[in-house]
C-alpha positions, 0 to 999 in steps of 0.5 A: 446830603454831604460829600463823599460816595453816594448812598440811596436810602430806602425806607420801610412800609407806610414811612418815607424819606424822613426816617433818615432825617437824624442819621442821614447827617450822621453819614460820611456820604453824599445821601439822597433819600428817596420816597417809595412808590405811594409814599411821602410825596411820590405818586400813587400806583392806585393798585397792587404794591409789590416790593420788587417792583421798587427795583426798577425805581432804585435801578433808574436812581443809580443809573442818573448818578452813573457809578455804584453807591452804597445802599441804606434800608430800614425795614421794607428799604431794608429788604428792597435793598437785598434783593436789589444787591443780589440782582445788581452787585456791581452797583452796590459798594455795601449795604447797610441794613437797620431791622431788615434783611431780605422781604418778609416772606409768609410761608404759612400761606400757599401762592392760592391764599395769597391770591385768594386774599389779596384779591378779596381785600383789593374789592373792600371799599377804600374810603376818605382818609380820616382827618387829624386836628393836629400833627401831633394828634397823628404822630400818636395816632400813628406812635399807638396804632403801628405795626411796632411800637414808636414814641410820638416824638421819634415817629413826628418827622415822618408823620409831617412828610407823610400828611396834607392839610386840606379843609377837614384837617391834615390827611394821609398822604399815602396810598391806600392801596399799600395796605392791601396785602401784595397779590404774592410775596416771594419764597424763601428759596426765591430770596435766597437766590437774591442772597447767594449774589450779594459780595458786598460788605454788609452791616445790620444794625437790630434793636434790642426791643426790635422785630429780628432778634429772634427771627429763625428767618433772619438767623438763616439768611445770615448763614448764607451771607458769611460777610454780614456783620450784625449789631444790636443797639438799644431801641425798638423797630425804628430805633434810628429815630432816636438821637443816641442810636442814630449816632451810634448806627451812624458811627458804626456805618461809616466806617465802611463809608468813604 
């Protein structure tokens, strides 16, 4: 938290609110950063995750503080954070974007596949979470067994939220329904219709080591938001987990800050 215009963070899949914990107080902003349905410390769906349905939470969130804020994503917040300033521009001031820009979309597969799949996972049993001696034990579980590689140290604040203690050991708090496939992903082109709305400034902060430097996908959404500034910063997927990028991102996403 801070003083200044509102920010709303967002954060990516299987994290929460404390990935912001080392840039949020970088920020010339008052930020509140929320944990997504079924993660960190918020209620659990108990059934199929799609990342527009996050839109009605963010909607709700800014119009409690009545004015238009600036939005902060990484990753999946990244992509709920586009698509949300494409359907709703005259709430956003600007959007500052850490390794994400738009949903990830799967062209490969058709709307069949996509149903097929997701209804053949939603029926595999979803079994006790498994215990953790320790905290660290689950940060490196956690660093090790990712999407994208994260050191320990960096992932540790978010590994804590993200845990419960109960009698066999510190537990996945999140739902487990999030690791099922969503029932369909959106189109490029239904992206795209999100992108040609967006007016606002927009920064994208990328790791060298990160998931979009080579993505064709992210190169052309670029094409279509021609105020979309880009910087590359030293470090992997979550590299605003890190001390010198968090300063570094921080400073370069003030200065469209008030």
């Amino acid at each position: 938290m801070g003083s200044g215009e509102p920010i709303i963070g967002l954060h990516g899949w299987l994290d929460n609110s404390a990935t912001f914990a080392l840039l949020g107080p970088q920020l010339n902003g008052q930020l509140t950063a929320l944990d997504l349905r079924g993660h960190g410390h918020s209620e659990h769906v108990n059934g199929p995750y799609n990342i527009w349905d996050s839109l009605i939470d963010v909607l709700a969130v800014i119009e409690q503080i009545d004015e238009p804020v600036h939005l902060l994503g990484h990753s999946m917040g990244a992509g709920i954070a586009t698509l949300f300033a494409g359907c709703f521009p005259d709430r956003v001031r600007s959007l500052n974007l850490i390794e994400g820009f738009g949903p990830w979309v799967e062209p490969e597969l058709s709307p069949r596949d996509e149903l097929r799949r997701a209804a053949r996972a939603a029926q595999k049993p979803r079994g006790r979470p498994r215990p953790f001696a320790s905290i660290d034990q689950a940060a490196q579980i956690r660093s090790s067994k990712g999407v994208t590689p994260v050191t320990a140290q960096a992932i540790r604040p978010v590994v804590e939220r993200a845990l419960t203690r109960s009698e066999a050991g510190y537990v996945w708090r999140s739902d487990p329904w999030l690791r099922v496939p969503s029932t369909l992903k959106m189109t490029e082109s239904q992206v795209q219709s999100c992108l040609d709305s967006i007016h606002c400034p927009v920064k994208i902060a990328l790791g060298n080591e990160g998931m979009l430097n080579q993505s064709s996908m992210f190169q052309g959404r670029l094409s279509q938001v021609p105020q979309a500034q880009v910087k590359t910063f030293v470090g992997d997927h979550h590299l605003h987990l890190y001390p010198e990028a968090a300063e570094s991102i921080g400073q370069w996403f003030n200065e469209g800050l008030a």
